[in-house]
Phi, psi and omega in degrees: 000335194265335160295325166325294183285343165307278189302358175273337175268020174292292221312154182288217174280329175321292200307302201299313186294308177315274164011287180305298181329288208296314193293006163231021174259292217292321171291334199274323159305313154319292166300356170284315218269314184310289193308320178309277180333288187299338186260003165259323163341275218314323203275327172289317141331311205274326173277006176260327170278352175277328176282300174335288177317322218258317192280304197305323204276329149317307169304305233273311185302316218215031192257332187267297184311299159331317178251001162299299197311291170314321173292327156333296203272308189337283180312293163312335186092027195271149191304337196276019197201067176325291206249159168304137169276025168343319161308259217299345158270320190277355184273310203288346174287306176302346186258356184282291177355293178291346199273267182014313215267326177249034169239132194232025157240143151351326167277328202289289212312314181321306223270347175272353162275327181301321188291315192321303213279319186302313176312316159327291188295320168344290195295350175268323201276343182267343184273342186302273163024285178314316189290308209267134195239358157265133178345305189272315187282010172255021207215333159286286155000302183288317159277358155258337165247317191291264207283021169284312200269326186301316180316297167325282172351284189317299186284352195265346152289309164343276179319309185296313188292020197215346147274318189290359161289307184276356161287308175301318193303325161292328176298305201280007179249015179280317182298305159342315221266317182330308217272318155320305203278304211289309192287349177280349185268309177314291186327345180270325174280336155318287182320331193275283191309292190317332188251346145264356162265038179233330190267356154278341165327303192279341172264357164278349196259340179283335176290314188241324158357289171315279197293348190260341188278354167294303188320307190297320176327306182276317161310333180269358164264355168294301182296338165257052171074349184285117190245343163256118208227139169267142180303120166283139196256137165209175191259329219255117191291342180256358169303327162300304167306307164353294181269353163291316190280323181298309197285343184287318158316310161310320188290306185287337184285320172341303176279319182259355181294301168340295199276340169280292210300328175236065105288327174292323157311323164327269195320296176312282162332291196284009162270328175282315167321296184314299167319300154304344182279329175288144168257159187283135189279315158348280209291326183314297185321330197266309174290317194269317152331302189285329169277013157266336174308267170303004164284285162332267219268023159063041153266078217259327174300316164294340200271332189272312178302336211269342178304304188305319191293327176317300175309324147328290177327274201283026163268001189255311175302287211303320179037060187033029197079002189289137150288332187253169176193193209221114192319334169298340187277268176332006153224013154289313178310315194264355194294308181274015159260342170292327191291316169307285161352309184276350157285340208260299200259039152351308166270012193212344184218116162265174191210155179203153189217123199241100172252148200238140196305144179096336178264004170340317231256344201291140213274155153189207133271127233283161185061010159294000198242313176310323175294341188287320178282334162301315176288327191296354182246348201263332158269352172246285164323264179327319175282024194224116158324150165067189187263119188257139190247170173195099155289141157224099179243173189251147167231150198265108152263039211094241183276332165268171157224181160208137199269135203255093166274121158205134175267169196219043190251218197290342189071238191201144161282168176296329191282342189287291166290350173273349193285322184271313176303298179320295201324278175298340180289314192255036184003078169249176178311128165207049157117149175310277221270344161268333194265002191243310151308348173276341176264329192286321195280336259216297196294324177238302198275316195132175165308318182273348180268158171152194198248169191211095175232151175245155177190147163265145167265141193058002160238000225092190200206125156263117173243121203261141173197122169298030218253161196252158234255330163212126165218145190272123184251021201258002159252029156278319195275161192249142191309000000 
């Protein structure tokens, strides 16, 4: 024992927890598998007498009258009985048979051979019958063996639904007794396993407890910025290693946090630009089609106007290289992407626009309001039979205002929207035009600016995007 415990403080840290692990998996496994192993025994008896019962009981109700009945009309000669019933004796052999192939105590099995043997004997006494061509010996014949052996059947399904009953009763209470013994064994090896793998726990947390809660200390003066940090002394090698990489960690963040941070910021602008600088070649193709389209079909008027909105649209995306641009322009930009559109989908989209006097002039970053009305027809509008709108107003918030897309197209399920709301909270993708607008806005503005959206299903979708009526952007750009 004392060579044991020796070799037990060898072991690193791996070792020991693994050590721990295997001494509460294997009895726990063990204790999985007993109840498991005993409630399918138990559960398998009990649905094979319960199918059993079930087939017999169907036999049992209505078979002697019936064929009583059919032998009857046979025998007198009535139109309702031509033929022999032979369908109805040979279905009660297939169902004795199968109850046969799943009955395994003695007595049910006698007695379901006995239905076996009468049922036999039935089909010989109905083919004599058949053989015999005067009234009275088939009107004896019929009373003396048919309903003598339908009777024999009948009782002898009895008899079996009347073991396999007092079997079923045994089964539960077998089961009972199983389920009483196996939960009183677990409990004693829970109990056992549980109080040593708890006094090895604790002597294992006494060993690293000290030195890790030093460690923990010092990271946490890292994460709020604090770089002087003390070396933690410990015995336990990978608690050593550890505390070598925090402090060397500490020594380097110090120096590289700065320059990572707004390199990253860097980084961000210039890919969410790049990105708002792009159109969809999709939508460009599909527009210059429908003006070849309409060229083509002397819809020469129509052909112009959509040139002109086109030209609106990208004089705005290019905006002279400008990034920022003054919200009467965006929403020229997106007025003449609704126009295109509203030519294309006619049938399907209307559109309004509430920009209210004074806020023309207010500053923002450009393509913040069009990806939102795209996405709201291509994903709202367009998935919804019949004709669907896209409101865009402004509401005055004090010192912010915030401008409000909503449609009246298919919406979102609830699992649908918190899956876009999560998306955005932890800014992962959740389609080009909420997530990009949602960084940019986040990205210039702060934390507290950002999209707010609700949405009903089959009623629609609101996106709400917040921004404040005057900020200085000239310490936005990037160098």
């Amino acid at each position: 024992m004392k060579k044991h415990r020796r070799t037990y403080e060898e072991l690193n840290l791996d070792k020991k927890i693994q050590y721990l692990i295997w001494t509460l998996a294997i009895p726990m496994v063990f204790c999985i598998l007993l109840p498991v192993v005993s409630m399918f025994i138990s559960i398998g008896n009990y649905s094979t007498i319960t199918h059993n019962m079930n087939l017999s009981s169907d036999f049992s109700l209505n078979f002697k009258e019936n064929m009583d009945l059919k032998m009857y009309h046979y025998c007198v000669g009535s139109a309702e009985q031509k033929t022999l019933p032979m369908k109805d004796v040979n279905r009660a052999i297939r169902l004795a048979e199968e109850l046969e192939q799943t009955t395994v105590r003695k007595e049910s099995k006698r007695a379901i051979e006995l239905v076996l043997l009468d049922c036999k004997n039935l089909k010989k006494k109905m083919r004599a019958i058949e053989a015999t061509k005067g009234y009275d010996s088939r009107q004896t014949q019929l009373t003396n063996n048919i309903y003598v052996l339908t009777e024999l059947a009948q009782k002898a399904m009895g008899d079996y639904i009347y073991y396999e009953a007092g079997y079923l009763k045994q089964v539960e209470d077998d089961m009972f007794v199983r389920i009483l013994t196996v939960g009183v064994l677990l409990g004693i090896i829970v109990v056992l396993v549980v109080a040593f793998v708890l006094k090895k726990s604790f002597r294992l947390a006494k060993e690293i407890t000290d030195p890790i809660a030093s460690l923990s200390e010092n990271v946490r003066k890292v994460g709020y910025g604090d770089f002087r940090i003390q070396s933690v002394e410990t015995n336990v090698i990978e608690v050593k290693n550890l505390n070598q990489g925090v402090q060397k960690m500490a020594r380097r963040i110090e120096t590289l946090l700065q320059n990572v941070q707004e390199e990253e910021r860097k980084q961000h602008m210039i890919q969410l630009e790049l990105l708002q600088a792009q159109v969809s070649p999709h939508f460009l193709y599909n527009t210059l089609d429908t003006i070849v389209w309409m060229v083509e079909a002397d819809m020469h008027d129509e052909a112009i106007e959509m040139l002109t909105h086109l030209s609106v649209f990208f004089r705005t995306v290019l905006s002279k290289g400008e990034d920022v641009i003054s919200l009467g322009d965006e929403v020229l930009h997106t007025r003449s992407y609704l126009e295109i559109q509203q030519i294309r989908y006619s049938d399907i989209l209307d559109y309004s626009i509430d920009l209210p006097e004074g806020f023309s002039d207010i500053r923002l970053p450009k393509m913040t309001l069009q990806p939102i009305v795209e996405n709201a027809l291509y994903h709202g509008v367009k998935e919804k039979r019949g004709k669907s709108s896209i409101r865009i107003f402004f509401e005055d918030n004090g010192e912010d205002i915030v401008m409000q897309v909503k449609d009246d197209g298919i919406g979102m399920t609830q699992e649908r929207l918190a899956e876009v709301q999560e998306g955005l909270r932890k800014k992962e993708g959740v389609g080009f035009g909420m997530s990009a607008v949602e960084e940019r806005l986040k990205l210039y503005y702060g934390e507290k600016y950002g999209i707010d959206i609700s949405s009903k299903y089959n009623e629609g979708t609101v996106v709400c995007m917040r921004i404040p009526k005057n900020f200085n952007f000239s310490n936005k750009k990037i160098n």
